[in-house]
Each structure stands twice: as structure tokens, then as C-alpha cells.
C-alpha positions as CSV (number, residue, x, y, z in Angstrom):
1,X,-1.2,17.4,-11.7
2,X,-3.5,15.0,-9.4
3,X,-2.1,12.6,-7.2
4,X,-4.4,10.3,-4.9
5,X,-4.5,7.5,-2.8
6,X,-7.5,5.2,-3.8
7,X,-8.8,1.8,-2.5
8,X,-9.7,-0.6,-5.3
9,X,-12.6,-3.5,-4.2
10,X,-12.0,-6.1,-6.5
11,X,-14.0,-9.4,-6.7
12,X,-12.4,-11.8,-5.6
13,X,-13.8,-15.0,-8.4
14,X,-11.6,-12.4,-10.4
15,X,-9.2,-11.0,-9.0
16,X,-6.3,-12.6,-11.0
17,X,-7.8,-10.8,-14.1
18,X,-8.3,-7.8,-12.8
19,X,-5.2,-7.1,-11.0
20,X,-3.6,-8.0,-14.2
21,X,-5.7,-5.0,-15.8
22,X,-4.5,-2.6,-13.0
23,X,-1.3,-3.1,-13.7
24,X,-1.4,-2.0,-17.3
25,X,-3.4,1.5,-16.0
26,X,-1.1,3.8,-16.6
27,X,-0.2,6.1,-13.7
28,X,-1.6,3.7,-11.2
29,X,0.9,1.8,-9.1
30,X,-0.8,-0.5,-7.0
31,X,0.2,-1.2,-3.5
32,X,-0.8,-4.1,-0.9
33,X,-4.1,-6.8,-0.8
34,X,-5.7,-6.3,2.2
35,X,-9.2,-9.7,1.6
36,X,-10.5,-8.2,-1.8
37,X,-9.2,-4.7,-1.4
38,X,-6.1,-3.3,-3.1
39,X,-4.2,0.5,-2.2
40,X,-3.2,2.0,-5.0
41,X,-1.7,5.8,-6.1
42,X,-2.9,7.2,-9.4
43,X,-0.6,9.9,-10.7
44,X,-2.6,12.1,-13.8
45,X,-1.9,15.0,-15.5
46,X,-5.1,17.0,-14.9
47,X,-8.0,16.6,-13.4
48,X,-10.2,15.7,-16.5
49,X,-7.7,12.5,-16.7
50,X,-8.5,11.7,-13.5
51,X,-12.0,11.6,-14.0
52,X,-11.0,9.6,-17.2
53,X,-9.1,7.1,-15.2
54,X,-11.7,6.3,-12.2
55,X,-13.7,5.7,-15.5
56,X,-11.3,2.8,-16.8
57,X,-11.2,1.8,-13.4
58,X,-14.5,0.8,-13.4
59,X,-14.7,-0.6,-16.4
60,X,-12.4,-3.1,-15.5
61,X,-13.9,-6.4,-15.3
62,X,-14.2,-7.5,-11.4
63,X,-12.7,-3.9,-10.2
64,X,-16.5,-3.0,-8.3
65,X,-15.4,-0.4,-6.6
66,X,-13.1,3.0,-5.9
67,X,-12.5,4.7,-3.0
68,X,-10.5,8.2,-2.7
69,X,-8.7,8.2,0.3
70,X,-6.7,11.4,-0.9
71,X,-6.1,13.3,-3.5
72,X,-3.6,16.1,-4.0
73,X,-4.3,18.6,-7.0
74,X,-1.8,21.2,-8.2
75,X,-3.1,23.0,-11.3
76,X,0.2,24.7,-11.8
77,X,2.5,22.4,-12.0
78,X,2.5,20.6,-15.4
């Protein structure tokens, strides 16, 4: 299991349309705006879905960048 804190930069001529795109990530529950920045805590199975969701992250139009604040991983526990 891997759960982190991140810090998504969003653009802010598109913000509306990607926030509406983070919201449909699943295992991301996004937190408060602070100017273009949004927290966030992404919740994933294993480690090789979190490397598949920072992926999708990016990919999201007007999400241009990620920051891990913290990240908590726990191989063991399923």
C-alpha cells in the first residue's frame, strides 16, 4: 500500500477542467486551492500503481506539475 501527500500545480486558464479530471482519479482525494496549487492524498495499492498514477497525473490537461510531499509505503499490507 502507498499513501502520499502530493501538491498538484495546475494552470490556472484551466483549472476548471482539470480539477474536474482529478476528481475522477481514483484514489486521489483532493484537498484545498492554495493560487494554482491544489493538496491532495493518493491512496494505491502498490507502488507500480503509484508510478502509474503520477503518470495520469500528468497527463491531465493543465495539471503541470506534482510534488510529493510524503509518501508512506507498506509492502505488507494488501
Amino acid at each position: 500500500m502507498a499513501i502520499g501527500g502530493l501538491v498538484i500545480g495546475v494552470d490556472p486558464a484551466m483549472e476548471t477542467t482539470a480539477v474536474e479530471s482529478l476528481r475522477q482519479v481514483s484514489g486521489l482525494s483532493l484537498g484545498v486551492r492554495r493560487g494554482g496549487r491544489w493538496s491532495a492524498v493518493l491512496e494505491t495499492t502498490n507502488a507500480a500503481q503509484w508510478r502509474q498514477a503520477e503518470d495520469t497525473l500528468l497527463a491531465i490537461p493543465g495539471v503541470v506539475d506534482i510534488e510529493v510531499a510524503c509518501i508512506h509505503y507498506d509492502e505488507d499490507v494488501a
